[in-house]
C-alpha positions in Angstrom: 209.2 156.4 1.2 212.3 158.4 1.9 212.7 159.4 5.7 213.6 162.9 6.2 213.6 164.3 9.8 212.9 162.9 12.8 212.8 164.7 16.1 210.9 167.2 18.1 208.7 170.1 16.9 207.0 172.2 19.8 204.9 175.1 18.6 202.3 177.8 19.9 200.6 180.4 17.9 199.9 183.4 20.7 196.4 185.6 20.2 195.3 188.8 21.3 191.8 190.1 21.0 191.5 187.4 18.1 194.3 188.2 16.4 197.5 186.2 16.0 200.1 188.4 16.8 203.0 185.6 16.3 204.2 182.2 15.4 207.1 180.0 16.9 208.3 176.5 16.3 211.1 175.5 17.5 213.2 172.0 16.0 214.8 170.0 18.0 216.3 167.2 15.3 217.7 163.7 16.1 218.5 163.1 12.5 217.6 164.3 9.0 219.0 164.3 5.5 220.7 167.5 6.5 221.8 166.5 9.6 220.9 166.9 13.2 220.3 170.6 15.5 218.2 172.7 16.7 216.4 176.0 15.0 213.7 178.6 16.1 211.5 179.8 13.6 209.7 182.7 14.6 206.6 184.5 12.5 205.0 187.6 13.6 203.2 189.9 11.4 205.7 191.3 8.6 208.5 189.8 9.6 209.9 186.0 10.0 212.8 185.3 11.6 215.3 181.5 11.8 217.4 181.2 14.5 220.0 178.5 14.6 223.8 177.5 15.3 223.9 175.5 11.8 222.3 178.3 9.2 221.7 175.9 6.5 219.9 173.1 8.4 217.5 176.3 9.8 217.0 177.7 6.1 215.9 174.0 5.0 213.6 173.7 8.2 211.8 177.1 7.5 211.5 177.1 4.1 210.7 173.8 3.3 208.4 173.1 6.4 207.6 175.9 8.4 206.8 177.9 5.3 204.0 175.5 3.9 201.9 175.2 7.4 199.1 177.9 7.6 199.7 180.8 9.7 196.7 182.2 11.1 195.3 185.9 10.4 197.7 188.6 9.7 200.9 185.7 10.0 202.1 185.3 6.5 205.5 183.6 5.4 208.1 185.9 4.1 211.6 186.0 3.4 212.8 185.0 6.4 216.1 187.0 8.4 218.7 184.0 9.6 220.6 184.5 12.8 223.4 182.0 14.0 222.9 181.5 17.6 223.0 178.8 19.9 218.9 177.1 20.9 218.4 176.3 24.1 215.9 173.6 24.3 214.5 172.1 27.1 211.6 169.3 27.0 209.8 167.8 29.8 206.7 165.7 28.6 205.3 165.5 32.5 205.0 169.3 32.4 206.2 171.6 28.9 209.0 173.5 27.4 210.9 176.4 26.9 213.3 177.2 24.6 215.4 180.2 24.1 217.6 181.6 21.2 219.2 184.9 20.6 216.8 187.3 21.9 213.6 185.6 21.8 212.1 182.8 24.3 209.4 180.6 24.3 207.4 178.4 26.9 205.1 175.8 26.3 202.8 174.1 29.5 200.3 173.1 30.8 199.7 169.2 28.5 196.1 168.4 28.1 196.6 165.0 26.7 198.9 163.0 24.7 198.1 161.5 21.0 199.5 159.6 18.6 198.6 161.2 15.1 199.7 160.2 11.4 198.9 161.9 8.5 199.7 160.5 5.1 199.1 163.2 2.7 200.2 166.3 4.7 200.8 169.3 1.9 204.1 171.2 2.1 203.9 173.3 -1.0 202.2 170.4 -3.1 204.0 167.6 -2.3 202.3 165.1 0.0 204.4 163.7 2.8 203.5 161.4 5.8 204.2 163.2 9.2 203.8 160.8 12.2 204.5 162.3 15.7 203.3 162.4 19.4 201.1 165.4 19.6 200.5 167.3 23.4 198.2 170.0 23.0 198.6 172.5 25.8 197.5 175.4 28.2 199.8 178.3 28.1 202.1 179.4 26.1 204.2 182.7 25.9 206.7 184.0 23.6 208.7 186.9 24.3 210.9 189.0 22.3 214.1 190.9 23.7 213.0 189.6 27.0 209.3 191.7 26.7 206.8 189.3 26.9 204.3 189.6 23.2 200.7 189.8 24.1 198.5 186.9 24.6 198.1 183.3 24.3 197.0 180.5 22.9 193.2 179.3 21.8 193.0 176.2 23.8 189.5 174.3 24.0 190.0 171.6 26.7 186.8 169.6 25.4 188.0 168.7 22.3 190.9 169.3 23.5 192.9 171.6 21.2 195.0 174.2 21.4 197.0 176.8 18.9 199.9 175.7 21.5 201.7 172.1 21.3 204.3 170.1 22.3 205.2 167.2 18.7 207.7 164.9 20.0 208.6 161.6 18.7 208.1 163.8 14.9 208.7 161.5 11.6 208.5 163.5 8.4 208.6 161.6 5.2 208.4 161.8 1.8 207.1 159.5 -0.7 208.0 159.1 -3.8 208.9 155.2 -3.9 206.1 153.7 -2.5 206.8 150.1 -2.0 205.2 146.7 -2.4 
């Protein structure tokens, strides 16, 4: 296996009237092959945007993971618009996060539990990788663009519990093409 990131992945997909009306995930990484920082990858209908202070490390982020996880609805990958801006990233596992970069914010709250997951054969783009990480899924979550606040939230079933909003900390991604013996 070949390590490639490790670090901290928060996302929430927002709804309105059940429809997604956008996508963030935002990076906080410890280490990778490309280094260590910080991106905000944000997906809304017809347009994705990666936000980040080291462009190369967001490109790498977006297009080789972000890219590959299913969007839902009318959220479809596309070539994304890079901005180079500081990410503001704040993690509390007691009660969420928020994160803001450039123009656009996003909060995260409201943990329902806390899990370990593993997953040895997670697809990005046809290649299987192993993605190991602490997984919180949450309450609320809001994003907001150019400080206006995009409608809705996330679908959160507390039985279950699941939620299209989540904190992934403690997040290994690797790769493997050497298995050993």
């Amino acid at each position: 296996m070949t390590l490639l990131l490790m670090g901290a992945n928060p996302c929430a997909t927002v709804f309105d009237g059940g429809r997604a009306v956008a996508y963030a995930s935002v990076w906080r990484v410890d280490w990778s092959v490309r280094g260590p920082g910080r991106a905000l990858v944000l997906a809304v209908p017809g347009r994705v945007r990666v936000i980040g202070p080291d462009p190369e490390l967001g490109r790498w982020l977006g297009t080789e993971f972000n890219r590959h996880i299913r969007l839902a609805g009318d959220i479809a990958w596309s070539e994304p618009e890079f901005t180079t801006a500081d990410v503001e990233f704040d993690l509390d596992l007691a009660t969420g996060f928020t994160a803001a970069a450039d123009d656009v914010s996003v909060a995260i709250t409201g943990p329902i539990e806390r899990y370990l997951t593993r997953k040895d054969d997670y697809d990005l783009g046809g290649v299987p990788h192993l993605l190991s990480t602490v997984w919180i899924p949450c309450r609320e979550a809001s994003i907001a663009v150019g400080g206006e606040p995009l409608p809705g939230g996330p679908r959160v079933d507390e039985a279950a519990p699941m939620s299209s909003a989540f904190i992934a900390d403690a997040e290994v991604w690797c790769t493997a093409d050497h298995p050993r013996k």
